[in-house]
C-alpha atoms as one frame of an Amber mdcrd trajectory, in Angstrom:
protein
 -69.703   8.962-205.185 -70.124   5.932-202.886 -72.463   3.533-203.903 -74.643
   4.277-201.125 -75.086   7.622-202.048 -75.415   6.551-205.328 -78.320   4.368
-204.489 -80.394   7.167-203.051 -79.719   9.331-205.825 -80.940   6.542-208.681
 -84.220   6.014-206.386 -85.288   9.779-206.083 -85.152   9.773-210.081 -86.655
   6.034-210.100 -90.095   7.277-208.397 -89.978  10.342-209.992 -90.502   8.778
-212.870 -91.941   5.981-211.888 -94.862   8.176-210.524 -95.118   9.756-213.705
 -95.016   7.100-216.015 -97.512   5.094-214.633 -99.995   8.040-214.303 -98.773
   8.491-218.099-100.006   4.045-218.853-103.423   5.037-217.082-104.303   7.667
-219.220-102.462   6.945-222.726 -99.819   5.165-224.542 -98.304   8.090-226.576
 -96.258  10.793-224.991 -98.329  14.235-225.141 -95.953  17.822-224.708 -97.016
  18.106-221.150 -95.959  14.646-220.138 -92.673  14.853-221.430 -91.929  18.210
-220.034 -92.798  16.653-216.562 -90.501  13.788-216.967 -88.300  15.873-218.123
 -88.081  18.269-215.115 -88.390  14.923-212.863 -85.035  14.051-214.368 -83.595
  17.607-214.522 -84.337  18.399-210.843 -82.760  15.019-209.580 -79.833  15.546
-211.107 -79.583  18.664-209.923 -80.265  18.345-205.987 -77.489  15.214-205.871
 -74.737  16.266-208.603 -74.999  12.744-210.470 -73.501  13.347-213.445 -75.920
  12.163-216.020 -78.564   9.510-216.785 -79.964   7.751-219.587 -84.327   6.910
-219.461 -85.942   5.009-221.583 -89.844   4.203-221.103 -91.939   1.613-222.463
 -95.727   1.447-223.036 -97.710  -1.154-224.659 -95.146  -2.918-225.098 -93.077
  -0.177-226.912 -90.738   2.308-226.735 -92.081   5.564-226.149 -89.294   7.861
-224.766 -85.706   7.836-224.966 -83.626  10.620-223.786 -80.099  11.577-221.806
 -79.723  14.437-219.218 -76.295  16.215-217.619 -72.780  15.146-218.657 -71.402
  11.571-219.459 -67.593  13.367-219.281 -66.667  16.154-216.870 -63.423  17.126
-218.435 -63.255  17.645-220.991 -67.497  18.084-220.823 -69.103  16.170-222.931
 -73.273  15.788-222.732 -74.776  12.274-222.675 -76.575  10.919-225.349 -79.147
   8.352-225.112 -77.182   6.417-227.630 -74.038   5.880-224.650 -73.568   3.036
-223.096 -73.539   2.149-219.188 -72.909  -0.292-217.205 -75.929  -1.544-215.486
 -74.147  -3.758-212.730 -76.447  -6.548-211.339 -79.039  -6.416-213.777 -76.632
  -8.202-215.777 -78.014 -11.735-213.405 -81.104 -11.967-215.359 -79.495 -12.674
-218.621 -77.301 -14.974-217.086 -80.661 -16.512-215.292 -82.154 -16.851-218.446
 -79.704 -18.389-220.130 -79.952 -21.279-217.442 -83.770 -21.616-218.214 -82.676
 -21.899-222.004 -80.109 -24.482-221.284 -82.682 -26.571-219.035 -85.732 -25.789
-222.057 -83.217 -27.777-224.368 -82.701 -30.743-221.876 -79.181 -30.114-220.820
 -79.866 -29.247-217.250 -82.849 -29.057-214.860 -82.967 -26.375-211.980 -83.486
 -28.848-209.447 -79.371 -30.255-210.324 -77.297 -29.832-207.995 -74.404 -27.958
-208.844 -72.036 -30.609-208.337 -73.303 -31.720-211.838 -71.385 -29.499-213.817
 -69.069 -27.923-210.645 -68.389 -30.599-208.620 -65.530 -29.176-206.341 -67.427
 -26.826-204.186 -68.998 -26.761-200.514 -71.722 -29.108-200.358 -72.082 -29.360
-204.010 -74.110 -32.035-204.346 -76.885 -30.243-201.577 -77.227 -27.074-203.253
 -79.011 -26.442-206.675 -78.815 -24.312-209.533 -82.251 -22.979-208.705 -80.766
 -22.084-205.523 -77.323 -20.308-206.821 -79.801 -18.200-209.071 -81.838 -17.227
-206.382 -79.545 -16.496-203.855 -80.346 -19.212-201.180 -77.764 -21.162-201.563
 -76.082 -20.520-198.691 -72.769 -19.475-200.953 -70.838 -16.011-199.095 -71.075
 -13.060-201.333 -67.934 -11.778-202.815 -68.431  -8.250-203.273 -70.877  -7.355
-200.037 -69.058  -4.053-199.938 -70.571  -0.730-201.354 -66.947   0.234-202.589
 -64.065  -1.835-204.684 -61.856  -3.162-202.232 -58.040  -2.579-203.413 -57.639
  -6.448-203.920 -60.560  -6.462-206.739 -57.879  -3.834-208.790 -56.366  -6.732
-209.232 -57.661  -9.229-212.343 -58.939 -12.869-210.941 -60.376 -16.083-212.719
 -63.782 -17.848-211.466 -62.107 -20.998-210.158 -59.979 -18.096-207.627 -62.826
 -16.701-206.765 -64.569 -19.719-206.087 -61.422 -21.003-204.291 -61.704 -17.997
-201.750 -65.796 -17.826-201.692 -67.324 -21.088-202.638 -64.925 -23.918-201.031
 -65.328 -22.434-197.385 -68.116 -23.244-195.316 -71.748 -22.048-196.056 -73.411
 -19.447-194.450 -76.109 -21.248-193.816 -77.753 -24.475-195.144 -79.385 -24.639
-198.599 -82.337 -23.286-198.936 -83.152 -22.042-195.455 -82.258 -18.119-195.949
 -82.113 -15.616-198.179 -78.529 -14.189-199.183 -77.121 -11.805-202.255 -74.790
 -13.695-203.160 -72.438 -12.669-206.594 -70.629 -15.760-206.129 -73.665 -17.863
-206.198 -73.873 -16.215-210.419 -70.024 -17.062-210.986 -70.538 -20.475-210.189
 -74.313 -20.153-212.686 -71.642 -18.738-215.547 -69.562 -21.711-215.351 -72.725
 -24.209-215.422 -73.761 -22.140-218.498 -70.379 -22.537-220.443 -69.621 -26.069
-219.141 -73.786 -27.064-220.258 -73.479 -25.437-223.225 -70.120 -25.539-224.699
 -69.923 -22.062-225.153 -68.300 -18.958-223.242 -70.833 -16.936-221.385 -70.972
 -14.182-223.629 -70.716 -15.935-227.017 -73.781 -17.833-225.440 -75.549 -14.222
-224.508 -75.234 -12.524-227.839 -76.371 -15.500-229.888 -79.190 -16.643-227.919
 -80.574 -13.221-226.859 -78.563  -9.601-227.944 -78.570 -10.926-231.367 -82.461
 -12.390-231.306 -83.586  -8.914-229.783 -81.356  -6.643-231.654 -79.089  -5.472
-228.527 -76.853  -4.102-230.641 -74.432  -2.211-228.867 -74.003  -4.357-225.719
 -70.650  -4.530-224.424 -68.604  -7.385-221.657 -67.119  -4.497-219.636 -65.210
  -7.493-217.487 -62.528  -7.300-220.040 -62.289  -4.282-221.373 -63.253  -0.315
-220.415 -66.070   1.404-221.784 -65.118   3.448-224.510 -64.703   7.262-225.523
 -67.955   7.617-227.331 -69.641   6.044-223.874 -70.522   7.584-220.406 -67.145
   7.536-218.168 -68.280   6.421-214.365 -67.661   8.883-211.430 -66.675   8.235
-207.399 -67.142  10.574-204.610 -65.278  10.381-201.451 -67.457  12.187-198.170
 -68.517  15.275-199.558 -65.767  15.803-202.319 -65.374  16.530-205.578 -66.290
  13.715-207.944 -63.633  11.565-209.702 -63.222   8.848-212.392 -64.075   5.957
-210.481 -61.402   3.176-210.537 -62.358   0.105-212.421 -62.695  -3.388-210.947
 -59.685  -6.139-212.587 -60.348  -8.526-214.969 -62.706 -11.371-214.057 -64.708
 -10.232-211.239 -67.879  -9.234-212.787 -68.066 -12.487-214.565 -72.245 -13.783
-215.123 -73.146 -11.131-211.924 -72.478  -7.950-213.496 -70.322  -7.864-216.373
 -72.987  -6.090-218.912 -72.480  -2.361-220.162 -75.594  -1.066-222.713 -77.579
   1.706-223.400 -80.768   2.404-221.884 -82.765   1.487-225.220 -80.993  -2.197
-225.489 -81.852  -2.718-221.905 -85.518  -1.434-222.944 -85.609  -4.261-225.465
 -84.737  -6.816-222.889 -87.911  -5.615-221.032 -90.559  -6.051-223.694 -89.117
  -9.527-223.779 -89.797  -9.925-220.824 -93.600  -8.375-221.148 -94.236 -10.404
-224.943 -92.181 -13.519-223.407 -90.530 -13.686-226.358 -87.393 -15.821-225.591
 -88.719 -18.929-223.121 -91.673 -20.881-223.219 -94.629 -19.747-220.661 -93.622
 -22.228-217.485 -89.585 -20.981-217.789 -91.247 -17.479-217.791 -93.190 -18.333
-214.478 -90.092 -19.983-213.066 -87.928 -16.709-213.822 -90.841 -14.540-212.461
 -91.954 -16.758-209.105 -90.734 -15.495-205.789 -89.157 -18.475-204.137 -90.013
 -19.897-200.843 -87.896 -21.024-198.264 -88.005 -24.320-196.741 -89.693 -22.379
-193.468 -92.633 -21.032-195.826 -91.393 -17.693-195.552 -91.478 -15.723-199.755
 -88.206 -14.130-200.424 -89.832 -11.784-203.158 -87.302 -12.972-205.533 -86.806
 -15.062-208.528 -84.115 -15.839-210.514 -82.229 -13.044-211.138 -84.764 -10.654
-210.409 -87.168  -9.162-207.660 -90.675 -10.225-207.797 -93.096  -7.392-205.723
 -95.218  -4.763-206.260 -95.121  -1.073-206.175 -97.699   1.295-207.159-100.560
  -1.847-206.695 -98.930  -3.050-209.289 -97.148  -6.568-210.241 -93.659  -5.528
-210.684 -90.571  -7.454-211.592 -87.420  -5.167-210.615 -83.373  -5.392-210.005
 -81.514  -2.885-209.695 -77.408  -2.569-210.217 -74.389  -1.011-208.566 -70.383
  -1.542-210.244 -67.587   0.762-209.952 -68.883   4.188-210.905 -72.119   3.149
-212.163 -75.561   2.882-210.999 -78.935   1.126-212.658 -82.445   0.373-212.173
 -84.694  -1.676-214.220 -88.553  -1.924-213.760 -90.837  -4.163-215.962 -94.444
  -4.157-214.862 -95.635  -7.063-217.137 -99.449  -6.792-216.847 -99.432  -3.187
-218.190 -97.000  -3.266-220.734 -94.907  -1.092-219.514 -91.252  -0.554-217.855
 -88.600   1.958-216.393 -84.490   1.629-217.127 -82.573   4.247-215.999 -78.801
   4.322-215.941 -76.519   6.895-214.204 -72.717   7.344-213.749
């Protein structure tokens, strides 16, 4: 399935259930028969007008979770139904928990947002112009690596971060700190590397300790070097209108800090009543993560670091959603009423 495609198909079943999730927070924080049948059917009838495979939901009220359950097939052949204990990858959601391990790095003195990044990556394109806050928020000015809604042959092939930021990061900027909005997956390469070079510590060692372990993510997996497994949901592709396949998977090294992250939906449910109890940072690094930031014109990107700061349904809504090889994700917290969305598809 192309990621396009994809994309559509995750957003029907996101406002599906959005819709009927939120009706479900106005009226009551336990799940009654007739509420689950609907979400449910919202789920069922999705995956039956596109052909997506499967996906994983997991919904959270009052700050709990309420409902957990898989639909359709995490393996065509043999056929084997998902289960909401499978893992998926969920893509770009993965930049948040790189994000926040920045703001945990900065709460303990070894960085501040405002550094540039030639403080800890000195070698790159105006380095000492553009700042971490920037490379988190995508206004640095850095070209994206992966702008394609595909893998490109060349990212078969297994890459380090200094290559990529070789290719990406040592050319010229796309435009000057600061002055537009960009999506950027190099900008959260070059974040990784500030991470492990602040802290001493590889990305992921730095991940589980200071938040899957604290939270009790206890199946999360770094899909960047190694495949999902058996017991987990197997990613399709679909070329034009064909049959699906087993989607290929990217090499070694390019989802590094932007999208390396694998998990099932009830980890990634944990994450968000983090988020909702701001459990992890102290109150102003939660306002910094959650603050859409302004370019130097005056003009709001609606984003914050790692994550999009709007609001649907008149409500405040923090929101990213995320798109690898195979996979598609979507992750909605909506922090004044407790409550949040993840739902994961292959």
């Amino acid at each position: 399935m192309s990621f396009s495609i994809a994309v559509r198909n995750r957003m029907g079943l996101v406002l599906l259930l959005l819709s009927v999730s939120l009706a479900m927070a106005q009226a009551d924080s336990t799940l009654a028969p007739e509420i689950r049948a609907k979400i449910d059917a919202a789920a069922q009838q999705v995956l039956f007008s596109t052909g997506v495979p499967s996906a994983s939901v997991a919904i959270v009220q009052d700050g709990r979770i309420v409902y957990l359950r898989a639909y359709g097939d995490a393996r065509l052949d043999p056929r084997v139904p998902a289960k909401s204990g499978m893992r998926y990858s969920i893509g770009s959601i993965s930049k948040q928990f790189t994000a926040t391990a920045i703001l945990m790095l900065a709460e303990q003195g070894k960085l501040s947002l405002d550094d540039p990044v030639a403080r800890f990556v000195p070698d790159l394109t105006r380095a000492k112009e553009v700042t971490i806050r920037q490379v988190l928020s995508h206004t640095s000015g850095y070209q994206d690596y992966w702008p394609q809604d595909y893998v490109p042959p060349f990212m078969l092939q297994a890459v380090g971060a200094n290559k990529i930021l070789d290719l990406w990061a040592r050319k010229p900027l796309d435009f000057d700190p600061g002055t537009q909005w960009q999506y950027s997956n190099t900008g959260y390469v070059i974040a990784g590397l500030i991470v492990e070079r602040a802290s001493g510590t590889p990305l992921l060692e730095f991940l589980s300790k200071h938040i899957f372990e604290p939270l009790e993510m206890k199946s999360v997996m770094n899909i960047d070097q190694q495949r999902l497994t058996e017991t987990d949901a197997t990613g399709y592709t679909r070329y034009g209108l064909g049959p699906l396949r087993v989607a290929p998977k990217e090499g070694k090294g390019w989802l590094f800090a932007a999208g390396e992250l694998a998990m099932p939906a009830e980890d990634l449910a944990k994450w968000d009543i983090s988020i909702i109890n701001q459990k992890l940072l102290k109150p102003a690094s939660y306002r910094e993560f959650e603050t859409s930031i302004v370019l130097k014109n005056g003009v709001a990107t609606n984003y914050g670091l790692g994550i999009s700061v709007r609001r649907d349904f008149s409500r405040r809504t923090l929101e990213h959603g995320g798109e690898v090889s195979g996979f598609t994700s979507a992750n909605y917290v909506f922090p004044d009423d407790r409550a949040a969305l993840v739902v994961l598809t292959n």
